[in-house]
Each structure stands twice: as structure tokens, then as C-alpha cells.
VOMI-903696 format. One record per residue (C-alpha): residue in one letter; z, x, y. Coordinates in steps of 0.05 Angstrom, whole numbers. Example, Ala and Ser with C-alpha at 12.3 -4.5 7.8 and 13.67 -1.06 7.14 Angstrom:
# VOMI-903696
site aa->a; w->156; u->246; v->-90
site aa->s; w->143; u->273; v->-21
***
This chain:
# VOMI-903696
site aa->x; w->-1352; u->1408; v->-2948
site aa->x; w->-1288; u->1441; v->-2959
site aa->x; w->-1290; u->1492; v->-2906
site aa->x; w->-1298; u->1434; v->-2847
site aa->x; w->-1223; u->1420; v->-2848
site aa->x; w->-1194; u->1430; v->-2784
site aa->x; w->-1137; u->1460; v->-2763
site aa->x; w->-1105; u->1369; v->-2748
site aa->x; w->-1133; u->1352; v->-2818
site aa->x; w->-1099; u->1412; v->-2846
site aa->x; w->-1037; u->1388; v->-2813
site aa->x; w->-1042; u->1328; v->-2836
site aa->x; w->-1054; u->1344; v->-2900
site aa->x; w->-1000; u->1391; v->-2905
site aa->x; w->-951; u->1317; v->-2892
site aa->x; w->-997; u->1289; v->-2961
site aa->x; w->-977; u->1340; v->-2999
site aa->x; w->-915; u->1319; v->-3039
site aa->x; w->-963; u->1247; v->-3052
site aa->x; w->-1028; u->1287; v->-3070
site aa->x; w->-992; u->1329; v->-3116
site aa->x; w->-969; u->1275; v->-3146
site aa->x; w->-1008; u->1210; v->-3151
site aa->x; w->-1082; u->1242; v->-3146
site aa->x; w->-1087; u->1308; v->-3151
site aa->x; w->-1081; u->1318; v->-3226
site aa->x; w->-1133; u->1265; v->-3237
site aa->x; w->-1181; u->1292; v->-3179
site aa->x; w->-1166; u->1367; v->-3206
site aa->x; w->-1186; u->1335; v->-3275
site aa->x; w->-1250; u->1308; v->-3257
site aa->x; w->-1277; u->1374; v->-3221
site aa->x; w->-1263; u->1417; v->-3275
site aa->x; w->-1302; u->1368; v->-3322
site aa->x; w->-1364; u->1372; v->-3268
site aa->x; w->-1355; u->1442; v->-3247
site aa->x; w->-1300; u->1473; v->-3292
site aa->x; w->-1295; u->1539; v->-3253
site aa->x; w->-1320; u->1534; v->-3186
site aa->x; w->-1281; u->1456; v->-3162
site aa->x; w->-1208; u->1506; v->-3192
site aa->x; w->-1229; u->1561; v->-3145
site aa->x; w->-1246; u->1525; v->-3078
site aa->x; w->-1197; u->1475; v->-3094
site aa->x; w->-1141; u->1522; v->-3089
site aa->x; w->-1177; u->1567; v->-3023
site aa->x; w->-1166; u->1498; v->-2990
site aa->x; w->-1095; u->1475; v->-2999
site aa->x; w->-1075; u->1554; v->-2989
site aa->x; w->-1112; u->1550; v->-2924
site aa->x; w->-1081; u->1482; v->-2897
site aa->x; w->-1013; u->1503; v->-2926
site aa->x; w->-1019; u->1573; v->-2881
site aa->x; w->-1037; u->1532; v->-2822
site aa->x; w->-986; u->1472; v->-2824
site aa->x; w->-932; u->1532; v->-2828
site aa->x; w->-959; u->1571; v->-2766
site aa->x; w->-965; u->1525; v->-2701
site aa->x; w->-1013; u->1549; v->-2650
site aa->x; w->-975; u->1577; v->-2584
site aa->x; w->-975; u->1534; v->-2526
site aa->x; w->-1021; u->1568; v->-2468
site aa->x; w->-981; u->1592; v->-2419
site aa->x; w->-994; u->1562; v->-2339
site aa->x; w->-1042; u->1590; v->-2295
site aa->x; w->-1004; u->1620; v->-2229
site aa->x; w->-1023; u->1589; v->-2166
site aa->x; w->-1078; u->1620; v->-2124
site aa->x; w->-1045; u->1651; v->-2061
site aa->x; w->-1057; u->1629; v->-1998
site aa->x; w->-1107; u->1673; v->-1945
site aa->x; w->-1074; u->1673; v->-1875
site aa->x; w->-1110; u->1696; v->-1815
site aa->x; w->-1070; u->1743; v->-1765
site aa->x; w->-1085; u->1687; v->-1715
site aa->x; w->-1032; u->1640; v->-1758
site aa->x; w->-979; u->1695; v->-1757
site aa->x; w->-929; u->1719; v->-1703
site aa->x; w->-867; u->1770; v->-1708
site aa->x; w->-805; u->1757; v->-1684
site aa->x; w->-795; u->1810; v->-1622
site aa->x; w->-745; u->1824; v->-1570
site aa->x; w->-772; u->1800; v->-1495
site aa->x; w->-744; u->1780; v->-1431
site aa->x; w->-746; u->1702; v->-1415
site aa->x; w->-711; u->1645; v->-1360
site aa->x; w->-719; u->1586; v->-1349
site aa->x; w->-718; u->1552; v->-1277
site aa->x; w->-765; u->1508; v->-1231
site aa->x; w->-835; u->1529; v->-1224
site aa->x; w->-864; u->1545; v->-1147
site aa->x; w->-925; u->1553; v->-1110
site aa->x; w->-936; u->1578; v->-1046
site aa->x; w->-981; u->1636; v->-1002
site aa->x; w->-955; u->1704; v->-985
site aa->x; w->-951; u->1714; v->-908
site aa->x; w->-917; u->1771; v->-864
site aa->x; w->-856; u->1749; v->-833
site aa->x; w->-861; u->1800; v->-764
site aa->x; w->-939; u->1784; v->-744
site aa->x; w->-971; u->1783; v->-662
site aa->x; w->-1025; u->1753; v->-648
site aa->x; w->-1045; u->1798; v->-580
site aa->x; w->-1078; u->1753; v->-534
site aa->x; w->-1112; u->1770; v->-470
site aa->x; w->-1068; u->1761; v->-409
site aa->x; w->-1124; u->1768; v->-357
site aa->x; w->-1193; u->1755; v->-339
site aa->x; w->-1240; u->1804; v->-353
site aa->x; w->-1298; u->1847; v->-390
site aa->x; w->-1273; u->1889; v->-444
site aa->x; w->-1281; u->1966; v->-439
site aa->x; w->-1261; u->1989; v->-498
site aa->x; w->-1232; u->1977; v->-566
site aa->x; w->-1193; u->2030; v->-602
site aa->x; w->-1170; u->1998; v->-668
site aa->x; w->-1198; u->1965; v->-728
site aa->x; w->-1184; u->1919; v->-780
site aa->x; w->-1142; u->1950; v->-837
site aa->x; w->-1120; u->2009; v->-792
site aa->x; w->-1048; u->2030; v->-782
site aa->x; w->-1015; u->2019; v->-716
site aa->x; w->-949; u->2032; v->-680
site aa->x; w->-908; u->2005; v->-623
site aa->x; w->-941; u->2013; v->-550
site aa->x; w->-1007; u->2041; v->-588
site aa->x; w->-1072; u->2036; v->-544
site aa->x; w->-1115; u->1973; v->-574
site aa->x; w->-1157; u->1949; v->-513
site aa->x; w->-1175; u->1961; v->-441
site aa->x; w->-1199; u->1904; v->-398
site aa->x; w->-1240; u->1913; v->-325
site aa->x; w->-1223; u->1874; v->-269
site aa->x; w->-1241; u->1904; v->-204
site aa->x; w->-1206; u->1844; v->-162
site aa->x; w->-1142; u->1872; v->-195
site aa->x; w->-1148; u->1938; v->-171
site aa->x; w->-1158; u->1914; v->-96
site aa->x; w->-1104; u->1858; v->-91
site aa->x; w->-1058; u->1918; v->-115
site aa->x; w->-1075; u->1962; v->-59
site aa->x; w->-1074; u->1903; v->-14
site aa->x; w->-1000; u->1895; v->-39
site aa->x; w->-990; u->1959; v->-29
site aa->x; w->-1024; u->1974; v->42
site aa->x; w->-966; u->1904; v->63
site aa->x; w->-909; u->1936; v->35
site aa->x; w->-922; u->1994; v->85
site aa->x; w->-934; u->1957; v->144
site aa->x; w->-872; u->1910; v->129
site aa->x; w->-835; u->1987; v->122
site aa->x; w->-860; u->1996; v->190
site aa->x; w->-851; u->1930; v->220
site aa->x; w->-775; u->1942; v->197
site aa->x; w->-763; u->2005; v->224
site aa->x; w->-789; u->1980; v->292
site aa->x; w->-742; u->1912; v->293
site aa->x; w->-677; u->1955; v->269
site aa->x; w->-696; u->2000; v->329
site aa->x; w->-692; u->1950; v->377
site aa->x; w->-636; u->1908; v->345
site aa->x; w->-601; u->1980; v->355
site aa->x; w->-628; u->1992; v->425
site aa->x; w->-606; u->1912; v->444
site aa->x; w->-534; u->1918; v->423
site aa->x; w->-520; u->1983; v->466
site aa->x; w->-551; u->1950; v->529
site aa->x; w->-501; u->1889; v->513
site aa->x; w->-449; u->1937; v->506
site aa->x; w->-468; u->1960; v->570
site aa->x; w->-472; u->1896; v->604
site aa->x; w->-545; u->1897; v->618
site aa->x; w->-565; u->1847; v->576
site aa->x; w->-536; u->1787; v->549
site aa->x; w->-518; u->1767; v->485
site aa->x; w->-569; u->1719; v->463
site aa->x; w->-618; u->1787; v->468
site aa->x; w->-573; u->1810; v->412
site aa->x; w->-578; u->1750; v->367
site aa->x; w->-656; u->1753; v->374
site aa->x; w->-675; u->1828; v->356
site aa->x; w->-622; u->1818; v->294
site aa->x; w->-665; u->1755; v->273
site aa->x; w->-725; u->1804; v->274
site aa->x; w->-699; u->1851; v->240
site aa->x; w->-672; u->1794; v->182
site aa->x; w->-755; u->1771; v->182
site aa->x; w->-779; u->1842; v->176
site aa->x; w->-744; u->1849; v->116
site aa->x; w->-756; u->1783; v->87
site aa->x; w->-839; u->1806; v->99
site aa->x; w->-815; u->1879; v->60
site aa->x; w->-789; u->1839; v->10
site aa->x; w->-852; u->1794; v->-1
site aa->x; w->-897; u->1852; v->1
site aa->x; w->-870; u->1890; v->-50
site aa->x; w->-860; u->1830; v->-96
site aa->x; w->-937; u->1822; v->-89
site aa->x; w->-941; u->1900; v->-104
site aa->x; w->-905; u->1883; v->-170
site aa->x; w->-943; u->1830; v->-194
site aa->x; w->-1007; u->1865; v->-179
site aa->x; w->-978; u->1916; v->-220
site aa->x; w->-962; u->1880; v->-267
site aa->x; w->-1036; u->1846; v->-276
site aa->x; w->-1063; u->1923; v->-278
site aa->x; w->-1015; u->1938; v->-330
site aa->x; w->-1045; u->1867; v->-369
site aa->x; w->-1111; u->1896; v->-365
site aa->x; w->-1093; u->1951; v->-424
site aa->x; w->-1076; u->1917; v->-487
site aa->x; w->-1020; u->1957; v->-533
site aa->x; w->-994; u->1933; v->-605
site aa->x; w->-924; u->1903; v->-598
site aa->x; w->-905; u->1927; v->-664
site aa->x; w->-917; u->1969; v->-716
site aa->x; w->-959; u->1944; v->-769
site aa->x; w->-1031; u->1951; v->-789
site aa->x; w->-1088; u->1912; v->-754
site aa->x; w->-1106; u->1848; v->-803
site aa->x; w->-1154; u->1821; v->-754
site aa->x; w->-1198; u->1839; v->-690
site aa->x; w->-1227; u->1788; v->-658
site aa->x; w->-1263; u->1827; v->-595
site aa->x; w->-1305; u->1877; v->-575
site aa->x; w->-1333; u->1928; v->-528
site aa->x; w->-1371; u->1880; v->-474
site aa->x; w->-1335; u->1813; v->-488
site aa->x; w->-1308; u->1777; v->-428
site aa->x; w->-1250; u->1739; v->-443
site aa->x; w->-1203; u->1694; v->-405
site aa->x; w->-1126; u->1685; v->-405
site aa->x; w->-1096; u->1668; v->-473
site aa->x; w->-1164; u->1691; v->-508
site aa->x; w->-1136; u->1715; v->-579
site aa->x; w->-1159; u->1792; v->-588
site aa->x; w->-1118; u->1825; v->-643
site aa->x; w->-1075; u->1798; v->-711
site aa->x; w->-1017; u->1846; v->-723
site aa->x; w->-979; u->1847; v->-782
site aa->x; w->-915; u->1880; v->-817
site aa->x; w->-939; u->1888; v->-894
site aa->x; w->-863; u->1912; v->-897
site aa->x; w->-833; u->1839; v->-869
site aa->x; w->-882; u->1803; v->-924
site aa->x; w->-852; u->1742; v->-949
site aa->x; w->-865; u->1683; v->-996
site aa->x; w->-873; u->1614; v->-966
site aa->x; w->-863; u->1566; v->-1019
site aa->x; w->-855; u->1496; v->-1049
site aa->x; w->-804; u->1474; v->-1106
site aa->x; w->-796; u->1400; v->-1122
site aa->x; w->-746; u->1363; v->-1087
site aa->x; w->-716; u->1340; v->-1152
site aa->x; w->-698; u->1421; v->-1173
site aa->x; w->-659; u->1424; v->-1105
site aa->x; w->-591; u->1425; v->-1144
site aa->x; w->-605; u->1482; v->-1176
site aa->x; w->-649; u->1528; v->-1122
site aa->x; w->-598; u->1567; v->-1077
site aa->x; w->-609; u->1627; v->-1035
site aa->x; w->-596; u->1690; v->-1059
site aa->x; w->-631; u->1669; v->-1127
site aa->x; w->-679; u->1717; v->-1153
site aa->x; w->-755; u->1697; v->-1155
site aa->x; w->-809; u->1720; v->-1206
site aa->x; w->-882; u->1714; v->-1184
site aa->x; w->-958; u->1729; v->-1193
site aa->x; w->-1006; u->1737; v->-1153
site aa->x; w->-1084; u->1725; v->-1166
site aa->x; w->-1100; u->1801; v->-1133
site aa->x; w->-1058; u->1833; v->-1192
site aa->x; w->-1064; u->1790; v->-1251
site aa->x; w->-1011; u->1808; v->-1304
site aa->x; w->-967; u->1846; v->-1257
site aa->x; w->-901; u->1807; v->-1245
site aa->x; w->-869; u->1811; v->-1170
site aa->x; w->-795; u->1797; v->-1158
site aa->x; w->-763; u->1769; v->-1094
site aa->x; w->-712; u->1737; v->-1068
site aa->x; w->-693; u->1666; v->-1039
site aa->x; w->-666; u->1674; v->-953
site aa->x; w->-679; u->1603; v->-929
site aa->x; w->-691; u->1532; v->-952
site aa->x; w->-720; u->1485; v->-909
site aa->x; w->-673; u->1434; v->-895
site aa->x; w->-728; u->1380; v->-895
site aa->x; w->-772; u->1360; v->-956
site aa->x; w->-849; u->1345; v->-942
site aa->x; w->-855; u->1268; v->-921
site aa->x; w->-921; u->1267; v->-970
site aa->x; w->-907; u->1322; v->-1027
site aa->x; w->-830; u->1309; v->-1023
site aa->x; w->-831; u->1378; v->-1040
site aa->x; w->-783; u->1429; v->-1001
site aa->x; w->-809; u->1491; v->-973
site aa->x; w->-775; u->1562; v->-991
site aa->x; w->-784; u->1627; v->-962
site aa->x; w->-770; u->1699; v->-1004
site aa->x; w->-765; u->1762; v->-975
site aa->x; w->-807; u->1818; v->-1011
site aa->x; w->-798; u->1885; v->-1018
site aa->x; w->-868; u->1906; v->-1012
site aa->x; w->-864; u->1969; v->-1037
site aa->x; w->-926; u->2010; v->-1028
site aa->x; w->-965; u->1951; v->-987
site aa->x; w->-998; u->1931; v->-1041
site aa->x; w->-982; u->1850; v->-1022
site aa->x; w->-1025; u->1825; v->-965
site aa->x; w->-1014; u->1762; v->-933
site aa->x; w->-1056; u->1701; v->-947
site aa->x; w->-1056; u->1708; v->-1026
site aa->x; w->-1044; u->1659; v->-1070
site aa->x; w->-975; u->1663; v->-1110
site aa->x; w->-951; u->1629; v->-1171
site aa->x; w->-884; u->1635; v->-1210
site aa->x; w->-809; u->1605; v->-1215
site aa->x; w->-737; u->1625; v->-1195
site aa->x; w->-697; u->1646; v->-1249
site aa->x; w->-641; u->1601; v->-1258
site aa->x; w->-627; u->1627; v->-1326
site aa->x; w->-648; u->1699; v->-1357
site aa->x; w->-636; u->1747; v->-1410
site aa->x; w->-661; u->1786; v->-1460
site aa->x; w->-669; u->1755; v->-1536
site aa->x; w->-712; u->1736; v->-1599
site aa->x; w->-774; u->1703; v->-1567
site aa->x; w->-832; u->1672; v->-1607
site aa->x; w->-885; u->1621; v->-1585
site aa->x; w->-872; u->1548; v->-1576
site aa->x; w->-920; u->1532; v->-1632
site aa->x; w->-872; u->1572; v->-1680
site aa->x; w->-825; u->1528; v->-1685
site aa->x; w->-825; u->1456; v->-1709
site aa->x; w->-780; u->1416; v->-1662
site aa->x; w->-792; u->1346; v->-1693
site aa->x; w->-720; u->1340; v->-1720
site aa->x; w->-677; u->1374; v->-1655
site aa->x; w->-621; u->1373; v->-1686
site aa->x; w->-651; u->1431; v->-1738
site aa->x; w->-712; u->1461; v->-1725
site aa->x; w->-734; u->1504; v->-1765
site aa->x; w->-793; u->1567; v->-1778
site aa->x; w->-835; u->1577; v->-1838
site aa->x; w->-822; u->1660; v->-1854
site aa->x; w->-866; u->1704; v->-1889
site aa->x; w->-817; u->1731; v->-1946
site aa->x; w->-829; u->1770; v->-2020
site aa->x; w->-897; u->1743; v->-2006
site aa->x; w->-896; u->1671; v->-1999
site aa->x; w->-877; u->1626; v->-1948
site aa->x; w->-795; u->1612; v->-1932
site aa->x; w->-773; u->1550; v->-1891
site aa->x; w->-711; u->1575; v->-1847
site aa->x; w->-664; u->1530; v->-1806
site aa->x; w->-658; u->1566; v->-1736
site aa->x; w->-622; u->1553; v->-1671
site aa->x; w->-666; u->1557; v->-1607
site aa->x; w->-641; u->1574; v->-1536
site aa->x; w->-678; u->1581; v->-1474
site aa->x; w->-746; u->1551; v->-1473
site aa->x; w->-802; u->1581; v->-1425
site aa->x; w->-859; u->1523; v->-1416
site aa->x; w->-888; u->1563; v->-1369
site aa->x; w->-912; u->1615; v->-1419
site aa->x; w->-895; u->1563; v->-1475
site aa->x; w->-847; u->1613; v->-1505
site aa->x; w->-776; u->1597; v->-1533
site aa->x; w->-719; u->1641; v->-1552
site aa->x; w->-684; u->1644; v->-1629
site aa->x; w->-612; u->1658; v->-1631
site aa->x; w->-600; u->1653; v->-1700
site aa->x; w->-636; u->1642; v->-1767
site aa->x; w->-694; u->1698; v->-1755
site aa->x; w->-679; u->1767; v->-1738
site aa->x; w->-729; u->1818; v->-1699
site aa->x; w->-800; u->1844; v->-1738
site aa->x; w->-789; u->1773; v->-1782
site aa->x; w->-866; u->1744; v->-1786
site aa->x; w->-869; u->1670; v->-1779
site aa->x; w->-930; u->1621; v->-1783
site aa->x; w->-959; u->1578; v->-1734
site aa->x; w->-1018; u->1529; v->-1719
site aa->x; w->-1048; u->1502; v->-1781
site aa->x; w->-1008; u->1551; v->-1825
site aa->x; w->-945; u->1511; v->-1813
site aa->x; w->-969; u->1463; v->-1862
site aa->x; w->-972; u->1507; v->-1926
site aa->x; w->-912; u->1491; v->-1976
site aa->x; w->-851; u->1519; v->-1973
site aa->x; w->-860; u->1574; v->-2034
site aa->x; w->-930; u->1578; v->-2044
site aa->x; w->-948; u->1651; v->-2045
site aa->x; w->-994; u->1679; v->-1987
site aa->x; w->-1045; u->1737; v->-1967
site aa->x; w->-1049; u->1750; v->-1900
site aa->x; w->-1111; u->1784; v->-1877
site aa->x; w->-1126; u->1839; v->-1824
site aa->x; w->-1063; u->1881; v->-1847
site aa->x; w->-1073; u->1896; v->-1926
site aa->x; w->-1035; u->1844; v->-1943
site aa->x; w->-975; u->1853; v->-1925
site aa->x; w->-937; u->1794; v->-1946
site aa->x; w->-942; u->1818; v->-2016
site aa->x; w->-876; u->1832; v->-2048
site aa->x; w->-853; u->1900; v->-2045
site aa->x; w->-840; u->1943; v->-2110
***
């Protein structure tokens, strides 16, 4: 019965102890020893030894559990790094070629021959097409049988305008004869004249019967072939500079008072994803789009290599503003209060909310520049993460955990 004190009674009891030695423990003491005279002395005494010991020795408090770090998924964490980024309004617009001919058939005729193909390199004057027309051939030689008989018909009326004026001379003839063989001679070379005019325009139709590229360029299109009989203004060839390729795009009438040319123009296209273009701004439409009320831009290219072609599709912006800083993703910094945003850091192994100052802001590829507050290889949370506490400790995973503290 003794022995079941516990460590509150014996606390307790330890408080009694001026009042049990005093008031009942003589008497109690007395009555044990008269029931068990050696045995109540003995146990008697164990038991206030014990509760004394205990009363003088408080157990220690048990010191706090450490909170469980956090696990942190690479996807929550970004580094601070060192990237171009500007800011300016975003465009749209289709890549074209700015020197292009579309050859078109000048004449009536059958076809006789092709000599170029889509995709093949061209230059001035080359041979593309020949075209048969046999009425050609004989109104030339018509021309040209006229021009000689007008030659003749010439020579004949200067002859006698010549023969005319020395029989006036002469006083054998009078001087109207004069005044007609000079008339002649003014008709004969008005029909020379016409003759050879017609020799030149049949010429000229032979000459439309061979079709030549009028620049040099590389064949984007043939629309005829071998056996085709086509008719004046029939469209046979596309001809295009890759060198003179341009960008023909839109920018929102409300960005006008910041686009101006000479500006510098960063692009994609959808043939080389990933692969940035640059350009330049040479004209702006003076007239915005009566539906869009968008205004149209054109950039020259230099298309080094060929590798733009015309008709693809071209996203990007003019940079208004650029430079090279402390980028991070939008989503790693909380902009609620503008006045001081601020990151949440990984530091000695637990989260760290810094005040930073932001700069340019890229919505395009929802990026934003640090200027102060962060410096470069600093890892800072995003997404969901942003919501841990301010000094909680945190493991990240994928990189053996490397927000630990360092020794």
C-alpha cells in the first residue's frame, strides 16, 4: 500500500510534512509499532525517504519537438539567372518577299517548253519558257518583206524628185512637176517608216513568245507546262527574292506612340520554333485598318542563308525597351502589394521572405526582371510553394536536398 505513492502524492506530501511530523505522526508511528513493532518502523521510514527524495528533485520539462521540414518539388523552385528581356507591343503578321514577278504570258500560244521548276535558282534574263505561234513568225516576215519594198519604193521617188528638179532647172518642165515627185518621195518614206514599225512590233511579239525571269531569285511557283495553251495575261511563273524577304505586320493602333521606324523587331516563326529572328521597322502604313484599327508595318530581314520563305506565319514584338538583367517567372513574385513585392528565398534551409524591386515585365513569356533584393543562382519558390511560412525549414527534392544548411 505504501509503494503506490506517486510521484504528485509524494509532492504533496512533502508540503504535510512539518504538520505530520507534528500532529499525527507520533501517534500513527505509535500504533504500528504496537501492531507490527518492526516491520510498520521499517516501511514507514522507506516511504517518507522516498517522497522526501522526490519533492527535492523536480522532473525536467521535455524539451519541444522541431518542426517537420517541408518537401519541395523542383517544379516549385526557380533560380535567379541572368537573361535578356524588353518589353514593347506585341505583332502579328506573314513573311513575304519584297522583290517578287509574277511572269505572265504576253501572247497567244501553245507552250514548247519549260525549263525551270519550283524551288530552283534563277537569274536575270534566264530561259523559263518558249511559246509557238506560227502567225507570229509570218506577220514578221510580212513586216519585213514591206520594209523592203517601201526601201525600194523610196529609192525610185528620190530618183525622180532628183531627175524633176534638173529638168526645171532646165526649163523643160514646170514647177508644179517639182512639187509633185517631192510629195512622193515625203509618202515613200512615210510607207518605210510604217513598215518597219510593223517589223518592230512583230519583233517584238517573237521576242514575247520566249519567257525569261526578270530577276534573280528562285522559282516559288510554276503554274504551266509543256503543251498548255495559254492566252495574254495567263500567269506562268512566281519569282521571288528570298534576299528582299520582309515582314508584313499589324501592331495596335493604340502602341502607335511608341512604334517608329528604325526600331528593332524580335520574331518567331512556326517553321523554326524556338529560334528568335530579328528585323527591323522601314515603313508604317499611314492608315490603320477601318475593321481591326490595327496599323500595318513592314520589316526588312536579313535572310541570311534563305532559311525564311514567304507565306509563314510570324509572331513576336518590337523592342521598345531591352537589356540584360535578373529575370525570374511572373509566378515568382507576389505583386499584390506594388508598392513592395516581394520573393520567398530558399536560405540556411528554410524559407526567407525578401522585399525586391522589379523592372521590366515580359507578359509575353510572363517573365519579369529583379533589380534589387535577389542576386544571381538565389532559388526562389513559386506556385503553391509560395504559401509555406516564412521560416519553416524545407527539403527540396530532385537535388539531395539542397536547401539544407551548410556546415
Amino acid at each position: 500500500m505504501f509503494q503506490r505513492f506517486t510521484t504528485a502524492a509524494a509532492c504533496r506530501l512533502k508540503a504535510e510534512t512539518t504538520l505530520i511530523n507534528r500532529k499525527w505522526l507520533p501517534a500513527f508511528a505509535g500504533r504500528l509499532r504496537e501492531a507490527f513493532p518492526r516491520v510498520a518502523t521499517i516501511a514507514l521510514c522507506a516511504t517518507l525517504l522516498a517522497a522526501t527524495a522526490a519533492c527535492k528533485k523536480d522532473p525536467p520539462p521535455a524539451a519541444p519537438a522541431a518542426p517537420a521540414a517541408v518537401q519541395v518539388g523542383p517544379e516549385n523552385v526557380v533560380a535567379v539567372t541572368m537573361q535578356d528581356i524588353s518589353t514593347g507591343p506585341l505583332i502579328s503578321g506573314t513573311l513575304a518577299a519584297e522583290k517578287d514577278a509574277r511572269v505572265r504570258a504576253e501572247v497567244s500560244g501553245s507552250i514548247l517548253q519549260v525549263t525551270a521548276a519550283e524551288g530552283q535558282n534563277v537569274r536575270r534574263g534566264a530561259l523559263l519558257a518558249r511559246i509557238e505561234d506560227q502567225a507570229l513568225g509570218d506577220a514578221y516576215k510580212s513586216a519585213q518583206s514591206a520594209v523592203k519594198s517601201a526601201e525600194q519604193a523610196l529609192g525610185v521617188a528620190e530618183r525622180e524628185a532628183a531627175r524633176t528638179e534638173s529638168l526645171v532647172k532646165g526649163g523643160a518642165l514646170a514647177e508644179r512637176e517639182l512639187d509633185v515627185a517631192r510629195n512622193a518621195v515625203t509618202a515613200a518614206q512615210a510607207q518605210l517608216e510604217d513598215a518597219r514599225s510593223r517589223v518592230a512590233a512583230a519583233g517584238k511579239q517573237l521576242a514575247n513568245l520566249t519567257i525569261r525571269s526578270p530577276l534573280d531569285g528562285v522559282v516559288a511557283k510554276r503554274l504551266a507546262n509543256a503543251g498548255d495553251v495559254v492566252a495574254p495575261g495567263t500567269e506562268l511563273y512566281h519569282v521571288i527574292d528570298p534576299r528582299s524577304m520582309q515582314l508584313e505586320a499589324a501592331v495596335p493602333s493604340e502602341a502607335l506612340s511608341v512604334i517608329k521606324a528604325g526600331l528593332p523587331v524580335q520574331f518567331e516563326v512556326r517553321g523554326y520554333p524556338g529560334q528568335p529572328f530579328t528585323g527591323r521597322i522601314e515603313r508604317i502604313s499611314p492608315a490603320a485598318d477601318p475593321v481591326t484599327r490595327q496599323v500595318s508595318i513592314f520589316v526588312t530581314i536579313p535572310n541570311v542563308g534563305g532559311r525564311l520563305v514567304a507565306g509563314l506565319f510570324a509572331e513576336g514584338r518590337v523592342s521598345q525597351q531591352a537589356r540584360r538583367a535578373l529575370v525570374v517567372p511572373l509566378t515568382a513574385v507576389n505583386t499584390s502589394d506594388p508598392k513592395a513585392p516581394w520573393v520567398l528565398r530558399v536560405a540556411g534551409g528554410k524559407a526567407e521572405r525578401v522585399t525586391v524591386a522589379v523592372g521590366l515585365r515580359d507578359d509575353q513569356t510572363e517573365r519579369i526582371e529583379i533589380s534589387s533584393g535577389v542576386k544571381e543562382g538565389d532559388r526562389l519558390l513559386v506556385g503553391p510553394a509560395q504559401a509555406i511560412t516564412p521560416g519553416t525549414p524545407l527539403e527540396l527534392q530532385g537535388a539531395g536536398n539542397p536547401a539544407a544548411p551548410k556546415s
